[in-house]
ZAKOL-83239 format. One record per residue: residue number from 1; residue in three letters; x, y, z of N, C-alpha, C in turn. Coordinates in steps of 0.1 Angstrom, whole numbers, plus 5000, padded with zeros to 4 digits. Each point is the difference from the previous one (the first is absolute). Example, Ala and Ser with C-alpha at 12.3 -4.5 7.8 and 13.67 -1.06 7.14 Angstrom:
2
ATOM   resi   resn     nu     nv     nw    cau    cav    caw     cu     cv     cw
ATOM      1    ALA   5132   4943   5078   4991   5012   5000   5009   5012   5000
ATOM      2    SER   4996   5011   4993   5009   5011   5000   4992   5011   5008
This chain:
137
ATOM   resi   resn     nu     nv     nw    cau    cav    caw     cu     cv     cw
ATOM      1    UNK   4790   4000   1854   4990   5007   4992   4993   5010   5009
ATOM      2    UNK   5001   5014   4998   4991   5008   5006   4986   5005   4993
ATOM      3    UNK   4993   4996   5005   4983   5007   4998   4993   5011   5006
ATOM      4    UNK   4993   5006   4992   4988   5009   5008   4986   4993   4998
ATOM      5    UNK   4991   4998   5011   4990   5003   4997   4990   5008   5005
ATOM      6    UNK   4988   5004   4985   4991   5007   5000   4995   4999   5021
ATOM      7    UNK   4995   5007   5000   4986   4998   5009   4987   4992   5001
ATOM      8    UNK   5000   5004   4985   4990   4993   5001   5000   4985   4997
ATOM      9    UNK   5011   4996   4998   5001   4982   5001   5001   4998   5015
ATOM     10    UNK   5010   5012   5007   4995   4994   5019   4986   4998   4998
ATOM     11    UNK   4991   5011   5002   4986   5002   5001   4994   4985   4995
ATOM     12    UNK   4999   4996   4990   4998   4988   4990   5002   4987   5012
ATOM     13    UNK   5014   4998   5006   5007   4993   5005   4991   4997   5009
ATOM     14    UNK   4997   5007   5008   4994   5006   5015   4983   4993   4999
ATOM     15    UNK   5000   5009   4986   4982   4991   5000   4992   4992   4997
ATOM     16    UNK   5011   4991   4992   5001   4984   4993   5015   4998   4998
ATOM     17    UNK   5001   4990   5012   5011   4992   5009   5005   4991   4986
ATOM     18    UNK   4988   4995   4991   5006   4992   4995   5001   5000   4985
ATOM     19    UNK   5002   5012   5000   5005   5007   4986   5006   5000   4998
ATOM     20    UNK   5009   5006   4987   5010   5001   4989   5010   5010   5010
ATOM     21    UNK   4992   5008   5005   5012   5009   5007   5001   4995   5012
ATOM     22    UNK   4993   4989   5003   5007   4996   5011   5010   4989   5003
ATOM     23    UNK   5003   4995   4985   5010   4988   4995   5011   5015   5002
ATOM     24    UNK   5003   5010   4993   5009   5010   5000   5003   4998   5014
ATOM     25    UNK   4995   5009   5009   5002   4998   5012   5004   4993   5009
ATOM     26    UNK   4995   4986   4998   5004   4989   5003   5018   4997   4994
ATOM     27    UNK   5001   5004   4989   5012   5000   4991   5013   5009   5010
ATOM     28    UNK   4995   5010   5000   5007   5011   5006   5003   5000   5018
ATOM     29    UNK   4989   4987   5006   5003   4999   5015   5011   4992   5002
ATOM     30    UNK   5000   4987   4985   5009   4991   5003   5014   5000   4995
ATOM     31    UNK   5003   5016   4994   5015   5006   4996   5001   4997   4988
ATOM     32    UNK   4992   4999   4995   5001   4998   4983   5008   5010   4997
ATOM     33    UNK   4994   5014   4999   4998   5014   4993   5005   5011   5022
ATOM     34    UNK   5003   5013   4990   5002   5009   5015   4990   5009   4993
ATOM     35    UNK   4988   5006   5015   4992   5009   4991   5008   5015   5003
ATOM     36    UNK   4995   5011   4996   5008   5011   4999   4984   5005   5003
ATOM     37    UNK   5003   5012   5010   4990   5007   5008   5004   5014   4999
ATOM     38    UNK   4991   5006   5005   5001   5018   5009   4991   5004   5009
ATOM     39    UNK   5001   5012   5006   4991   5001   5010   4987   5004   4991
ATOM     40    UNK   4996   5010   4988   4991   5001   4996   4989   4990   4993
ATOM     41    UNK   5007   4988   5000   4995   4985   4998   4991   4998   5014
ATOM     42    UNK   5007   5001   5010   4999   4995   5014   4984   5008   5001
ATOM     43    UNK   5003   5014   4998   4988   5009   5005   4989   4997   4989
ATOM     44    UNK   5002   4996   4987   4991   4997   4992   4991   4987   5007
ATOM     45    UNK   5010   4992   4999   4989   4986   5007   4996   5001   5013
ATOM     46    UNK   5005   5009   5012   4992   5004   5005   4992   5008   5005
ATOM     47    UNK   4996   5006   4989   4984   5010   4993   4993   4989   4991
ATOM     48    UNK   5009   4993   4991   4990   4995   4995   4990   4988   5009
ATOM     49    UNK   5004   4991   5012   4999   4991   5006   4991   5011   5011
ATOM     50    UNK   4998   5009   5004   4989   5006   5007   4990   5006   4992
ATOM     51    UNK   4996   5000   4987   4985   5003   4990   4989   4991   5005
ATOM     52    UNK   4990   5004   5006   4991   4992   5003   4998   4988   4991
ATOM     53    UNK   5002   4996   4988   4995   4993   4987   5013   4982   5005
ATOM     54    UNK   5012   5010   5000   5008   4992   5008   5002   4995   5010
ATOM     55    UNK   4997   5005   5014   4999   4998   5011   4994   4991   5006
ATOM     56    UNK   4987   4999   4990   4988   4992   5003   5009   4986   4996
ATOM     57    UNK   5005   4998   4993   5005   4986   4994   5010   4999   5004
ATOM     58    UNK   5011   5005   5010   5017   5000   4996   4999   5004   5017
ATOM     59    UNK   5002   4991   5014   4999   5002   5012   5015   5013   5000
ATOM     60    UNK   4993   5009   5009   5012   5009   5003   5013   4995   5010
ATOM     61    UNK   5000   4989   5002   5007   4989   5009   5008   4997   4984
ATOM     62    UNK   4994   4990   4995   5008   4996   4985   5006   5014   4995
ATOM     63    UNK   4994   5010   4996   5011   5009   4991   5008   5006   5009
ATOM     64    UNK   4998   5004   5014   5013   5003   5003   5011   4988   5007
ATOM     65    UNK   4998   4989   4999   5009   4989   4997   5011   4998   4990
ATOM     66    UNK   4988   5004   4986   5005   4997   4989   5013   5013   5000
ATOM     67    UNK   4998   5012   5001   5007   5011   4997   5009   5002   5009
ATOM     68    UNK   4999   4994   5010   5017   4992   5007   5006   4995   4998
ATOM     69    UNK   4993   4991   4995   5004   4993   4990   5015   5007   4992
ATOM     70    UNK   4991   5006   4987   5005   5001   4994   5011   5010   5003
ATOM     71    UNK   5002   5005   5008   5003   5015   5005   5016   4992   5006
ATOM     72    UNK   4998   4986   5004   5011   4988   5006   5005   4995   4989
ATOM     73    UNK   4993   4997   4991   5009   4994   4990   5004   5004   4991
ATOM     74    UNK   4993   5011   4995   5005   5009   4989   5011   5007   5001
ATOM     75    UNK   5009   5000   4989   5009   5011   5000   4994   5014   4996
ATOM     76    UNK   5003   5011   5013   4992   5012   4996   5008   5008   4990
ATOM     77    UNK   4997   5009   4992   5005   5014   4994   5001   5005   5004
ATOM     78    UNK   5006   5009   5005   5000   5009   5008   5003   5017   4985
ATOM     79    UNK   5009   4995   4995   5004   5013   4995   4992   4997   4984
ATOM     80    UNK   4988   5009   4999   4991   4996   4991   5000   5012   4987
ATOM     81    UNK   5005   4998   4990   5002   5006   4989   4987   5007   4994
ATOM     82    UNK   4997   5013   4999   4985   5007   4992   4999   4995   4984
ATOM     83    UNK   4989   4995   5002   4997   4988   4986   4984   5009   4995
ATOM     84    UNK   5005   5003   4988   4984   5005   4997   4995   4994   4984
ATOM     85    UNK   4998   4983   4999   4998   4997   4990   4983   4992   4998
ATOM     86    UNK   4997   4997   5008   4990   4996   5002   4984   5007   4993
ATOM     87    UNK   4998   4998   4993   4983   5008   5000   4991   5000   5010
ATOM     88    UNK   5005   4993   5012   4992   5004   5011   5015   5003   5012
ATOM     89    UNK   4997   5007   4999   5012   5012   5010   4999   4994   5015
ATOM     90    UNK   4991   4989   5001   5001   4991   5015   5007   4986   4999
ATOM     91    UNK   5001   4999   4988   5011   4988   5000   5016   5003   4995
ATOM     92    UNK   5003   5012   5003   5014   5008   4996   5011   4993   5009
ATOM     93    UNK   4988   4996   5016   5009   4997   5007   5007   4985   5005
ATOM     94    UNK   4991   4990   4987   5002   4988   5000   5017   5003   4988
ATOM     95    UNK   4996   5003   4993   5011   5001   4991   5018   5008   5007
ATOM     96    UNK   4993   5009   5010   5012   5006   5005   5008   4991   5011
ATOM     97    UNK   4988   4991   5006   5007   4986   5009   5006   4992   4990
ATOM     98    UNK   4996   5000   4986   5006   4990   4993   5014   5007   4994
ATOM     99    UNK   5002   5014   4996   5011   5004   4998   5009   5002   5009
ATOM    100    UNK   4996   5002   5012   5010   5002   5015   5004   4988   5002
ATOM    101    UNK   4996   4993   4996   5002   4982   5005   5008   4991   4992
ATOM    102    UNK   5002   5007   4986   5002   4993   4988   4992   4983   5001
ATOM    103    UNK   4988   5003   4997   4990   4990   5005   5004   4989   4982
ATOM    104    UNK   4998   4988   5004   5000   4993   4988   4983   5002   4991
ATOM    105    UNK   4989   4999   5011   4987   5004   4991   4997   5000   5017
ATOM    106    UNK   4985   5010   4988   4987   5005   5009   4988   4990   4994
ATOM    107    UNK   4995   4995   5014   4992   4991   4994   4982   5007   5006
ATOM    108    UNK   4995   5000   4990   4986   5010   5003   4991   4994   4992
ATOM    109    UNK   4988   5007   5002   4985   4992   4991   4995   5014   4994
ATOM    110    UNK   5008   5014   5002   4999   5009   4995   5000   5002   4981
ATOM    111    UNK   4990   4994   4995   4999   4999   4988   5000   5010   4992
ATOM    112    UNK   4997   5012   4998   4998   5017   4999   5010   5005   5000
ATOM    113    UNK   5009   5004   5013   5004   5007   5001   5019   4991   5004
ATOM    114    UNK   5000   4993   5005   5016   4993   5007   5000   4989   4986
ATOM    115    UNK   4990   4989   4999   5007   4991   4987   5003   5002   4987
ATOM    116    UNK   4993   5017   4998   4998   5004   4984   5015   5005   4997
ATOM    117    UNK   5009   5006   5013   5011   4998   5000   5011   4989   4992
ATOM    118    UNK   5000   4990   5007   5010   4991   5004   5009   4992   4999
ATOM    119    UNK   5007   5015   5002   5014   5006   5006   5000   5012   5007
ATOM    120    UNK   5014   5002   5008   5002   5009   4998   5016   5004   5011
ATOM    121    UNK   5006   5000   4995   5013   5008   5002   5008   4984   5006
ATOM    122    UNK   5002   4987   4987   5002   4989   5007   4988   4990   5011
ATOM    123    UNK   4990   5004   5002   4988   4993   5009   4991   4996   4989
ATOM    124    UNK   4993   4990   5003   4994   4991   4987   4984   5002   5005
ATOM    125    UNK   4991   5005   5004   4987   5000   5004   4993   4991   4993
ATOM    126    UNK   4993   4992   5009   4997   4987   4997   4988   4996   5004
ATOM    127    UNK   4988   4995   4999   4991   4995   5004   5005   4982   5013
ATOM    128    UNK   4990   4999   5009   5001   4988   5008   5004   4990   4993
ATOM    129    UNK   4989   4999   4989   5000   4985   4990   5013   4999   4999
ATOM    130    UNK   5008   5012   4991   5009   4998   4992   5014   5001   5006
ATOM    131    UNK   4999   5006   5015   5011   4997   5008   5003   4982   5002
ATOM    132    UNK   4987   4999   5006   5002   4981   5000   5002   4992   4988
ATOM    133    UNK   4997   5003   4994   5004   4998   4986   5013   4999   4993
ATOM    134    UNK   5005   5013   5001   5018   4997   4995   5008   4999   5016
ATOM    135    UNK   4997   5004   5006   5008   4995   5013   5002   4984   5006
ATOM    136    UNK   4989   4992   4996   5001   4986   5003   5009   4997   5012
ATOM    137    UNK   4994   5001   5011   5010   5004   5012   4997   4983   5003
């Protein structure tokens, strides 16, 4: 099964260890699911992970751990398809990791703009809950 996730479930992950997104994560360390990445992901979380608001809570030791993380275990994108479906034109490029990827779902807390979707081109955009929920890994 390949996944995308939002950023902001890393972020989530990062700041409460023992959260919903961090069962995901946990899910995803132990080969459940393969996540599907890009570099514009990469650069996102780390801008978002240096905002003072973040920094203060999230040791710059931990996020750039984590984003080696991810950078090791993810399968990257590389060849990333122009996606302009989004009503916020900054999450074009979760969707374009998910169509370069032929991702099975995107899993986000983006309620507005990514779940009002979901679908899209075969990718199921999904909330945390409801990933652990029909997935029953």
């Amino acid at each position: 099964m390949l996944v995308v996730i939002d950023t902001n479930i890393f972020i989530s992950y990062l700041l409460v260890p023992a959260s919903q997104p961090a069962k995901i994560i946990a899910l995803w360390k132990r080969g459940k699911f393969d996540v599907l990445t890009a570099q514009p992901q990469i650069d996102e979380l780390m801008r978002v992970t240096r905002y003072p608001k973040i920094k203060e809570r999230i040791s710059t030791v931990l996020a750039g751990r984590f984003i080696n993380e991810l950078r090791d275990l993810s399968i990257m994108v590389d060849d990333l398809p122009f996606v302009d479906v989004s009503p916020d034109p900054y999450d074009n490029y979760l969707l374009s990791i998910s169509n370069g990827g032929s991702a099975d779902y995107l899993i986000t807390g983006d309620k507005q703009h990514l779940l009002a979707l979901k679908k899209f081109d075969g990718t199921s955009i999904i909330s945390v809950a409801d990933f652990l929920k029909q997935t029953k890994f």
